[in-house]
Structures are given as C-alpha cells and as structure tokens.
PyMOL Python script that loads the backbone (N, CA, C, O; Angstrom):
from pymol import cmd

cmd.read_pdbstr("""\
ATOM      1  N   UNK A   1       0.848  -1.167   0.000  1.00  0.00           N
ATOM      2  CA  UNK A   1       0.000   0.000   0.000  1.00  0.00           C
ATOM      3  C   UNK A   1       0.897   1.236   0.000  1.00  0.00           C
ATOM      4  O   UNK A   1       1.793   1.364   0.835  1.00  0.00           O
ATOM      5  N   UNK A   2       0.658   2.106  -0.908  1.00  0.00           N
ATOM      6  CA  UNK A   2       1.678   3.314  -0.689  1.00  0.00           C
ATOM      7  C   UNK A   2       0.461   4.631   0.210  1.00  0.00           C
ATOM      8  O   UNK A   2      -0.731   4.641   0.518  1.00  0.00           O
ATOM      9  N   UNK A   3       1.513   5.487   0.327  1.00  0.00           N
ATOM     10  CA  UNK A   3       1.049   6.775   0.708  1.00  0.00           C
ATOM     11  C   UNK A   3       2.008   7.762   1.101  1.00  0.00           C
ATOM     12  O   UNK A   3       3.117   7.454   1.537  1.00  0.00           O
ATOM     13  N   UNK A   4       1.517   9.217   0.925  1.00  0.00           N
ATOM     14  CA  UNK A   4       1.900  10.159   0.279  1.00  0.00           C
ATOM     15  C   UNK A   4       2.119  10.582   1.575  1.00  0.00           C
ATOM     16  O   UNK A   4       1.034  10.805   2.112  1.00  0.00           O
ATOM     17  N   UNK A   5       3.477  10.882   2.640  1.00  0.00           N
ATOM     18  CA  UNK A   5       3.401  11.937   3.502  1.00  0.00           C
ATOM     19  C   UNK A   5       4.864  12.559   3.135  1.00  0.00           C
ATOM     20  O   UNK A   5       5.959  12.015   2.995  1.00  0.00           O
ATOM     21  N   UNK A   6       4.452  13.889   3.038  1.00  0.00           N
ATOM     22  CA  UNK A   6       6.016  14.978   3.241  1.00  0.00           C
ATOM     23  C   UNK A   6       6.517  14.806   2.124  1.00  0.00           C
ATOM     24  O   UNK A   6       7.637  15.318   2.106  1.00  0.00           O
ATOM     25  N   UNK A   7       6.166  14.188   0.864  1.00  0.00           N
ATOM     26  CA  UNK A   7       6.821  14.440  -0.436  1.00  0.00           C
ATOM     27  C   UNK A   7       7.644  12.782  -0.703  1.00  0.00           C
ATOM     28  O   UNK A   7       8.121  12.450  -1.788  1.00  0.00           O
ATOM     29  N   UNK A   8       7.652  12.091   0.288  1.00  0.00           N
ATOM     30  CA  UNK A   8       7.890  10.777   0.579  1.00  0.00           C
ATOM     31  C   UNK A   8       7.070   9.590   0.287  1.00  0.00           C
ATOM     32  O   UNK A   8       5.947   9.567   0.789  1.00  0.00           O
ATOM     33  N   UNK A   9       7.589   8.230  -0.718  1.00  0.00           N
ATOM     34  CA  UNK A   9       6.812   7.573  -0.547  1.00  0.00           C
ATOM     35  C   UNK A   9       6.914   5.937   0.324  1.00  0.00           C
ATOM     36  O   UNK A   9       7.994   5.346   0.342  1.00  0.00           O
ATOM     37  N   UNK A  10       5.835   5.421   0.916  1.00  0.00           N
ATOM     38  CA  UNK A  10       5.943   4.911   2.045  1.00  0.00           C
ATOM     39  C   UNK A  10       5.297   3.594   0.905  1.00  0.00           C
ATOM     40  O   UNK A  10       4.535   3.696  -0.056  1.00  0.00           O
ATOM     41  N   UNK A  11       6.045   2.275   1.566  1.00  0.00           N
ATOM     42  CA  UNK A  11       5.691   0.876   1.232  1.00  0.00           C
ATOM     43  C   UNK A  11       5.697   0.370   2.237  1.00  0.00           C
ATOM     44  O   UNK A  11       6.642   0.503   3.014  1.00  0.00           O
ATOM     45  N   UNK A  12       4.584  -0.390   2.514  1.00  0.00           N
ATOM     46  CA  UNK A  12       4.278  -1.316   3.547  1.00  0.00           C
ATOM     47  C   UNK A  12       4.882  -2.344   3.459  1.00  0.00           C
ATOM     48  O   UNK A  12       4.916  -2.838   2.332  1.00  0.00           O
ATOM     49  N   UNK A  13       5.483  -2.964   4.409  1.00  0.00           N
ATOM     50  CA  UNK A  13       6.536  -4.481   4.458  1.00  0.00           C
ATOM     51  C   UNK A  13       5.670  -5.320   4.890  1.00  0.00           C
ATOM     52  O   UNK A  13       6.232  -6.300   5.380  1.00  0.00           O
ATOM     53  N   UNK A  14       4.181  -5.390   4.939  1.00  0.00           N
ATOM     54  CA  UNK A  14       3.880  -6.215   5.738  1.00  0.00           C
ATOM     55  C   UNK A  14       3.920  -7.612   5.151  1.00  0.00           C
ATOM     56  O   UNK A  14       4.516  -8.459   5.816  1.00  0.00           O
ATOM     57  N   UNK A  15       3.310  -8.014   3.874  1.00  0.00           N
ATOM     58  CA  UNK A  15       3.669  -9.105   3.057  1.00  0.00           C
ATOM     59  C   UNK A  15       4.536  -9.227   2.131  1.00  0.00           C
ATOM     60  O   UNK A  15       4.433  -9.633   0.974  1.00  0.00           O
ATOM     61  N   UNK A  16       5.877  -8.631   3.057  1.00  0.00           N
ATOM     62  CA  UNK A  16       7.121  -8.737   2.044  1.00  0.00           C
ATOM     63  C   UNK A  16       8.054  -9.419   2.503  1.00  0.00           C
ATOM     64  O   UNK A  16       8.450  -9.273   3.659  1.00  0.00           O
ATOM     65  N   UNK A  17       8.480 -10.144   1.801  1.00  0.00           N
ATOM     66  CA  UNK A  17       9.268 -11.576   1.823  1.00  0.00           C
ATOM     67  C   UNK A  17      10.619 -11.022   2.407  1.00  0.00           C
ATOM     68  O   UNK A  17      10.751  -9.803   2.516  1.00  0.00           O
ATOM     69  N   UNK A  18      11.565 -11.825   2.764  1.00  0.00           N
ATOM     70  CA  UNK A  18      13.288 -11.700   3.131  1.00  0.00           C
ATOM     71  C   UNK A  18      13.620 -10.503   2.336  1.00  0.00           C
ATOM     72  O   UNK A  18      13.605  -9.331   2.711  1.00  0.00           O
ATOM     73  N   UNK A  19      14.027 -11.145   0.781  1.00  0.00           N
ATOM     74  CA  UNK A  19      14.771 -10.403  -0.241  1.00  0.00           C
ATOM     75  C   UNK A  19      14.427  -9.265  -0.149  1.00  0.00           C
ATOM     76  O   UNK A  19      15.226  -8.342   0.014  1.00  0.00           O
ATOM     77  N   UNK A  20      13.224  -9.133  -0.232  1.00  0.00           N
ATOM     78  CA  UNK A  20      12.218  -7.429  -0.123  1.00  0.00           C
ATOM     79  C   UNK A  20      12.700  -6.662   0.488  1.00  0.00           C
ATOM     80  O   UNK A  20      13.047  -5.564   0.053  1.00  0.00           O
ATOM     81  N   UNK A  21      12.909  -7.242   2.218  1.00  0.00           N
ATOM     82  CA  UNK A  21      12.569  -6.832   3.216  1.00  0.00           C
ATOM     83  C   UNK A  21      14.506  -5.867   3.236  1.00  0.00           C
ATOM     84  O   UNK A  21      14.811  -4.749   3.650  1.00  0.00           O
ATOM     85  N   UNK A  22      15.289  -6.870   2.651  1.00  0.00           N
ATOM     86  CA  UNK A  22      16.652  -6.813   2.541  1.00  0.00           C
ATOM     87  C   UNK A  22      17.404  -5.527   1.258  1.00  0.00           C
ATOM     88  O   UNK A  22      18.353  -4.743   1.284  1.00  0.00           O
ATOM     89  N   UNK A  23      16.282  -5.927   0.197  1.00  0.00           N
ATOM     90  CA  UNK A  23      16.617  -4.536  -0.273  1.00  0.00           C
ATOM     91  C   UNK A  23      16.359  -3.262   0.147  1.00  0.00           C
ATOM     92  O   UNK A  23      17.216  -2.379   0.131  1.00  0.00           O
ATOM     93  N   UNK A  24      15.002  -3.072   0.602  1.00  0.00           N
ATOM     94  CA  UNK A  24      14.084  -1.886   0.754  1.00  0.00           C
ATOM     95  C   UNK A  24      14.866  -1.185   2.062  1.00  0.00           C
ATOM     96  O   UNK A  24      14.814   0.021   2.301  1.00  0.00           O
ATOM     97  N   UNK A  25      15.718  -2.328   2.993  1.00  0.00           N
ATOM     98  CA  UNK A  25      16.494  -1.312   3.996  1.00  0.00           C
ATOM     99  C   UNK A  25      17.673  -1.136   3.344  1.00  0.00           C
ATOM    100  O   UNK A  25      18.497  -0.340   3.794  1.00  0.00           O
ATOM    101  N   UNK A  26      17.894  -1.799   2.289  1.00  0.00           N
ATOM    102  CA  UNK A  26      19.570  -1.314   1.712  1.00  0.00           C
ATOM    103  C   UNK A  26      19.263   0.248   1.036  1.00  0.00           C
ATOM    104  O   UNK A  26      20.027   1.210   1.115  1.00  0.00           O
ATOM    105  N   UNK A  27      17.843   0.214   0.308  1.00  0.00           N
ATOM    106  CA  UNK A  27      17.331   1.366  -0.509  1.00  0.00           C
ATOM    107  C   UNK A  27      17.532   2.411   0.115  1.00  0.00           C
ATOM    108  O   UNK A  27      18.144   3.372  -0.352  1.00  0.00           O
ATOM    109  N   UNK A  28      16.977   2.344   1.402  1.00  0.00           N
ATOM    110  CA  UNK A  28      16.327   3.047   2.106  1.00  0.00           C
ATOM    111  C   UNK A  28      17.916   3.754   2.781  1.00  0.00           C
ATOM    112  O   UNK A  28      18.141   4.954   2.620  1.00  0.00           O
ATOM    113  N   UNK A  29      18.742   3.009   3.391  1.00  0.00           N
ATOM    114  CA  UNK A  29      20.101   3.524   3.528  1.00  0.00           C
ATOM    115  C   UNK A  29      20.737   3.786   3.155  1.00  0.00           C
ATOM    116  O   UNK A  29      21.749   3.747   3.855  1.00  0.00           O
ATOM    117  N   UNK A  30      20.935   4.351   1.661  1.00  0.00           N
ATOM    118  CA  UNK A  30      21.717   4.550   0.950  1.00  0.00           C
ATOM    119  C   UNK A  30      20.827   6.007   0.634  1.00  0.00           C
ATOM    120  O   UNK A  30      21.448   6.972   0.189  1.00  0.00           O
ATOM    121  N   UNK A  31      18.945   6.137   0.958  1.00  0.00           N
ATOM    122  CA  UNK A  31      19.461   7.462   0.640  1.00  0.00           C
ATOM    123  C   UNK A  31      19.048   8.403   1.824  1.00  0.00           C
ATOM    124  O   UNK A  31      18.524   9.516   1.790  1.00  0.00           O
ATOM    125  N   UNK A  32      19.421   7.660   2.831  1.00  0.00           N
ATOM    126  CA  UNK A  32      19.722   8.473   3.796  1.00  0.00           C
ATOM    127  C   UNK A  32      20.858   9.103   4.302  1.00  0.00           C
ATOM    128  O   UNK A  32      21.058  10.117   4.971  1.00  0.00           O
ATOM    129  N   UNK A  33      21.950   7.725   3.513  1.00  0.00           N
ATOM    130  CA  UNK A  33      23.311   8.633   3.421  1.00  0.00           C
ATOM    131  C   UNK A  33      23.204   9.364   2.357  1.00  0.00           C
ATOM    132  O   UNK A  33      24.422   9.433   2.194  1.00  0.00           O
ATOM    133  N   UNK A  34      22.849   9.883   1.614  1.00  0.00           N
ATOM    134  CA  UNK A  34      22.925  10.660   0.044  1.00  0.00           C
ATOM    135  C   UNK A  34      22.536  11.704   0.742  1.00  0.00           C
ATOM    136  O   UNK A  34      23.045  12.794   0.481  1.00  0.00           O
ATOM    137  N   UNK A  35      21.441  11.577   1.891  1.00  0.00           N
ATOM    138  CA  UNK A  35      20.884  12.713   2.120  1.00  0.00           C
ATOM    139  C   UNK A  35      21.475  13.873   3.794  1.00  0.00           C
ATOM    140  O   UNK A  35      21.004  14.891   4.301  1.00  0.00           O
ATOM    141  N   UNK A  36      22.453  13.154   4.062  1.00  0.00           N
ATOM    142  CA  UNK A  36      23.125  13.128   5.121  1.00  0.00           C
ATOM    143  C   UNK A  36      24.905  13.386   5.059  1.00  0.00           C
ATOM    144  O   UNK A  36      25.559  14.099   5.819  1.00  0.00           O
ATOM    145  N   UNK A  37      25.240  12.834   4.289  1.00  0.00           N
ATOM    146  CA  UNK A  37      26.566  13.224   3.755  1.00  0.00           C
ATOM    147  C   UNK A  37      27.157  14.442   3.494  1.00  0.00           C
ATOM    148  O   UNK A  37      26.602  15.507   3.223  1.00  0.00           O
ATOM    149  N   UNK A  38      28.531  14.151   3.617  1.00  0.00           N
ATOM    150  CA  UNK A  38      28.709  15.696   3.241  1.00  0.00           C
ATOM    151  C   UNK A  38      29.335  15.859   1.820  1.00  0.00           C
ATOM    152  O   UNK A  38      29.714  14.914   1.127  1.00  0.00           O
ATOM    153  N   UNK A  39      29.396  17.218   1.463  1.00  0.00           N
ATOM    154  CA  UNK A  39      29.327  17.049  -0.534  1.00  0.00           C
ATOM    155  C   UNK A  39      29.942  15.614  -0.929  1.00  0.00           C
ATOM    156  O   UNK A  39      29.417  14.604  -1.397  1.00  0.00           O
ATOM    157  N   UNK A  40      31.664  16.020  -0.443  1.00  0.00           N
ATOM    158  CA  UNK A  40      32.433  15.118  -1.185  1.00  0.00           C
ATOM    159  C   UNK A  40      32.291  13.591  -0.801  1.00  0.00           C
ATOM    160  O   UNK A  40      32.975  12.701  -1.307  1.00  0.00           O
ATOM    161  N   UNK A  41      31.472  13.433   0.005  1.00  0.00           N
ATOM    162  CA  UNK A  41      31.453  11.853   0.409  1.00  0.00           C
ATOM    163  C   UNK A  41      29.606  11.961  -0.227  1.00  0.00           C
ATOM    164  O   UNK A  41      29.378  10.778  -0.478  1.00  0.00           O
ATOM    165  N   UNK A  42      28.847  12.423  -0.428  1.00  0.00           N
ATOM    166  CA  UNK A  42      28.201  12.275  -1.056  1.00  0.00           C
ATOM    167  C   UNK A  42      27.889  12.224  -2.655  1.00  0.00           C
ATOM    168  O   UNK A  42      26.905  11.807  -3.266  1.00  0.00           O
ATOM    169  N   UNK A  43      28.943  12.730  -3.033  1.00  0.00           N
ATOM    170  CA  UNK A  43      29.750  12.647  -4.525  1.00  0.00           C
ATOM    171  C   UNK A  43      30.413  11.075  -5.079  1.00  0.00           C
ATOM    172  O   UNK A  43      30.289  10.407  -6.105  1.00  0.00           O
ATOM    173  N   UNK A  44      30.972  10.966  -4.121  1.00  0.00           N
ATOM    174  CA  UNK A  44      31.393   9.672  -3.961  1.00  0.00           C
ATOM    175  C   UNK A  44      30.898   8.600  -3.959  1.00  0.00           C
ATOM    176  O   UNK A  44      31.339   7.565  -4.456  1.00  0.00           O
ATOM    177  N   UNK A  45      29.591   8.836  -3.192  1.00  0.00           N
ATOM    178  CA  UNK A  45      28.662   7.155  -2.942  1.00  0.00           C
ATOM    179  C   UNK A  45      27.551   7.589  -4.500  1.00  0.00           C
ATOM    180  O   UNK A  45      26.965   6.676  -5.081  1.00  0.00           O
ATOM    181  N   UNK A  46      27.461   8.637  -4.841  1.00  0.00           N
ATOM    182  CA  UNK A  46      26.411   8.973  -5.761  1.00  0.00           C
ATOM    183  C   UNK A  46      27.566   8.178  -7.542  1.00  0.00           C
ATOM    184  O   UNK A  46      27.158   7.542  -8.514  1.00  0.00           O
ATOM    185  N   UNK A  47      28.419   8.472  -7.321  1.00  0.00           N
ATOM    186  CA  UNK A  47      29.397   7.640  -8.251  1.00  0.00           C
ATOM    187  C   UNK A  47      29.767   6.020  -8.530  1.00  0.00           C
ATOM    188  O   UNK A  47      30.195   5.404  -9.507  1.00  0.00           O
ATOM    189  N   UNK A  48      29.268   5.548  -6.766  1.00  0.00           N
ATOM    190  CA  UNK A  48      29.834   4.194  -6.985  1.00  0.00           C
ATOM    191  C   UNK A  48      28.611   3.482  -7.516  1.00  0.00           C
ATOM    192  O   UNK A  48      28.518   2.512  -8.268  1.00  0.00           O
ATOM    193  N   UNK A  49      27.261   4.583  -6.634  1.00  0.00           N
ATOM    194  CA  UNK A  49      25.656   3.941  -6.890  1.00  0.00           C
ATOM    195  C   UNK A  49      25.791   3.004  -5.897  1.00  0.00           C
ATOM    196  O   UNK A  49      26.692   2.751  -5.097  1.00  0.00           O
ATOM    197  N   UNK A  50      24.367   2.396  -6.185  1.00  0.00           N
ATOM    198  CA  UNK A  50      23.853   1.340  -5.331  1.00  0.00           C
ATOM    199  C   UNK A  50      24.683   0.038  -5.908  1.00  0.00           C
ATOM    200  O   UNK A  50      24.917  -0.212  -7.090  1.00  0.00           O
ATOM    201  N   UNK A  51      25.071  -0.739  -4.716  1.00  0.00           N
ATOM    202  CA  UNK A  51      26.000  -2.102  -5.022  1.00  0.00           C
ATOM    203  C   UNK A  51      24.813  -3.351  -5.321  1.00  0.00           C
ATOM    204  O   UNK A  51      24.067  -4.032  -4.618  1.00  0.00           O
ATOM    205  N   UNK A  52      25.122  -3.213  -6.852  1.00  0.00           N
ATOM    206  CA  UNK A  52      24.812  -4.504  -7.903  1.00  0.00           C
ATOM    207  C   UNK A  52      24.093  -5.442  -6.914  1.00  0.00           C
ATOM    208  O   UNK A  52      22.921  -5.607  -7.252  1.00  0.00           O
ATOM    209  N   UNK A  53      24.528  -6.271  -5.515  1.00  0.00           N
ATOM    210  CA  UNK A  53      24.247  -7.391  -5.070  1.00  0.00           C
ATOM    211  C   UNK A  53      22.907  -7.062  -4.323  1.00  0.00           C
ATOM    212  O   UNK A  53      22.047  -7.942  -4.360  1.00  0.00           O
ATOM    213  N   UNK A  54      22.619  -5.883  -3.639  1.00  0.00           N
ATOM    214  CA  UNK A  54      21.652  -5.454  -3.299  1.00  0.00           C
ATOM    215  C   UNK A  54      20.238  -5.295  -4.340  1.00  0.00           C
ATOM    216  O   UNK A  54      19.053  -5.303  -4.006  1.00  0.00           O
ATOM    217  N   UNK A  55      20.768  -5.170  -5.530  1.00  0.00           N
ATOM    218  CA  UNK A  55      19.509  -5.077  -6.358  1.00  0.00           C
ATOM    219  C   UNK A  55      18.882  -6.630  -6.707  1.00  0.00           C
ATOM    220  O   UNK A  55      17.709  -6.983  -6.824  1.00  0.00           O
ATOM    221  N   UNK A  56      19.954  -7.288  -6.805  1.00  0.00           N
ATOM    222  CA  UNK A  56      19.736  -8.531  -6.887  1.00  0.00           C
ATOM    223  C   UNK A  56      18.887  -8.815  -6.004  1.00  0.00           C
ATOM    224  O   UNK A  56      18.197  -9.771  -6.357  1.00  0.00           O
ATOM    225  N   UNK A  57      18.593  -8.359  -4.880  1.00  0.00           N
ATOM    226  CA  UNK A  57      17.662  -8.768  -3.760  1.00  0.00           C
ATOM    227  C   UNK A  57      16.435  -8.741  -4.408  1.00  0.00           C
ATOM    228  O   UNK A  57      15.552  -9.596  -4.481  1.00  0.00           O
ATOM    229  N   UNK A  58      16.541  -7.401  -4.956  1.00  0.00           N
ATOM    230  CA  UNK A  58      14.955  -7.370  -5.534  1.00  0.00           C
ATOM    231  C   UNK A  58      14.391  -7.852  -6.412  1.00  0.00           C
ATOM    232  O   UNK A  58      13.171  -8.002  -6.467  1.00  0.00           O
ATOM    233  N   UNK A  59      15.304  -8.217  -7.357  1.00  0.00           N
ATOM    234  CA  UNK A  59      15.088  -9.451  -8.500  1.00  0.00           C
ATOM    235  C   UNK A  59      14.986 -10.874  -7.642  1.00  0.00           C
ATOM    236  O   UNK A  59      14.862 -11.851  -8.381  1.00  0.00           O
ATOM    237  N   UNK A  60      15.014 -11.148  -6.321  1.00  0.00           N
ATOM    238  CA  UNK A  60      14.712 -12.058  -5.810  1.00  0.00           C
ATOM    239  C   UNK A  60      13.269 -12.046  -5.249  1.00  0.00           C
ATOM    240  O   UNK A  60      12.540 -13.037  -5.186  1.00  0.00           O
ATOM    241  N   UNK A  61      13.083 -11.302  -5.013  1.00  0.00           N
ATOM    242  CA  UNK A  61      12.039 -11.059  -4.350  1.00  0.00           C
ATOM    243  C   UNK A  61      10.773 -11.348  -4.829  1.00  0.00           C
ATOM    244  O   UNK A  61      10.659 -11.048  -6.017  1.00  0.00           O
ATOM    245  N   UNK A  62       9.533 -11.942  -4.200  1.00  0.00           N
ATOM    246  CA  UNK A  62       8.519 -12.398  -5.139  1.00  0.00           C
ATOM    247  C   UNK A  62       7.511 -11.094  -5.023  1.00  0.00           C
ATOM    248  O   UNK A  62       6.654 -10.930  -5.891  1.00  0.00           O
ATOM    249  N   UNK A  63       7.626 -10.301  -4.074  1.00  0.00           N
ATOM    250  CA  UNK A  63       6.997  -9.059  -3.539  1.00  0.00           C
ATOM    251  C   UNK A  63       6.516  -8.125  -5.028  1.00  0.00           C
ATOM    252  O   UNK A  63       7.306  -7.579  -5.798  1.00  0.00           O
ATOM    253  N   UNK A  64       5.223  -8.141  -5.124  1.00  0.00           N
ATOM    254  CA  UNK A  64       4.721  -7.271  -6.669  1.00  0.00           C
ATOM    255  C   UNK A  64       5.403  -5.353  -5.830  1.00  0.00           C
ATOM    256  O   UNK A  64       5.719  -4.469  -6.627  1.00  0.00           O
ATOM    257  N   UNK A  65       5.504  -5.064  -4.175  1.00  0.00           N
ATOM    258  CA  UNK A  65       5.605  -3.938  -4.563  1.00  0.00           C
ATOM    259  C   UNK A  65       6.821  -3.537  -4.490  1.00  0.00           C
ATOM    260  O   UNK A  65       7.104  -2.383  -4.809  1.00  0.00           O
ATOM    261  N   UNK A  66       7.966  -4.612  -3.960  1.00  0.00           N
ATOM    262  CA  UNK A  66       9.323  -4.124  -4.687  1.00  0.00           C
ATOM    263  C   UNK A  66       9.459  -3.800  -5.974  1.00  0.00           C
ATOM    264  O   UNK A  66      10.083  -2.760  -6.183  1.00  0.00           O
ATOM    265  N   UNK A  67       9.046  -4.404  -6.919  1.00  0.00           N
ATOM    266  CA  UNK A  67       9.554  -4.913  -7.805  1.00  0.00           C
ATOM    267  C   UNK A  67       8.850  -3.366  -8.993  1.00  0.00           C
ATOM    268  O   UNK A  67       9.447  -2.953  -9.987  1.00  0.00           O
ATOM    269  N   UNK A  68       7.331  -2.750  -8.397  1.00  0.00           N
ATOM    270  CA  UNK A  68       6.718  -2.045  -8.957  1.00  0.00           C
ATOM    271  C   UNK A  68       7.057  -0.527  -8.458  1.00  0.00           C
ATOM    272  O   UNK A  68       6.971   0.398  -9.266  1.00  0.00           O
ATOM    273  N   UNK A  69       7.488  -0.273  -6.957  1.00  0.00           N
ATOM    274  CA  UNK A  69       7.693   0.864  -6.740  1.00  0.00           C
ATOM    275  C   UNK A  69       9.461   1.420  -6.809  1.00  0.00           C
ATOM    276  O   UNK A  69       9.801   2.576  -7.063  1.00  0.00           O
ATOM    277  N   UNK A  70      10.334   0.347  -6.536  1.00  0.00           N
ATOM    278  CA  UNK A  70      11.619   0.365  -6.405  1.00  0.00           C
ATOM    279  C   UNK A  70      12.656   0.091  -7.313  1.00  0.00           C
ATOM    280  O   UNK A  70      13.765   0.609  -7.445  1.00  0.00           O
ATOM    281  N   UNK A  71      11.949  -1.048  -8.065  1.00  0.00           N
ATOM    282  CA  UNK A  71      13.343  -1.102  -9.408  1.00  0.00           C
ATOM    283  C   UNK A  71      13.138  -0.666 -10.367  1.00  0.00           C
ATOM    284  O   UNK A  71      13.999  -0.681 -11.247  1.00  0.00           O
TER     285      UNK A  71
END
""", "prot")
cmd.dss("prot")
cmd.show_as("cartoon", "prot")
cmd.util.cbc("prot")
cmd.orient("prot")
C-alpha cells in the first residue's frame, strides 16, 4: 500500500518476503546517506551507486511492490 506523507513515498513491508525486506532497507540507507553526507562523500557514494548485489535482492524477491515501486 503506498502513501503520500512529506513528499515521501511509504511501502508497507507487511507481506514482504526476506529479499524485499533486505533490499528496501539497503534502498532506504543509501538514501539516507545521500541525504546526510557531506558534498564530497556524497559525490562519492552517488558515483559508486547502489552495489549490484543489493539489487539482486529485488530481483529475488517475489513481492509485486518491490519490484513495482523500487526497481
């Protein structure tokens, strides 16, 4: 179920499997450092991107709203 608060959008984990559950906090931490960082270390992680093995999570995942809101 999504919803709209503060310009943010919110996915419910409730029937979301491991993989899901494993990307959506990798997602989710990566842009909190993006959003937290300072320039040059945020320059940096915005260069290397999100690490390949983490996305793989979501290609694991049987979850319709990983797969529809996140990749």
């Amino acid at each position: 179920m999504l919803a709209r608060e503060a310009g943010q959008t919110e996915v419910s984990t409730e029937g979301m499997d491991d993989c899901g559950l494993r990307y959506m906090l990798a997602a989710r931490h990566h842009v909190y450092l993006l959003n937290t960082l300072t320039f040059v270390q945020r320059a940096q992680l915005q260069k290397r991107g999100l690490d390949p093995s983490v996305i793989i999570w979501a290609f694991h995942s049987e979850s319709e709203e990983v797969r529809r809101v996140r990749v």
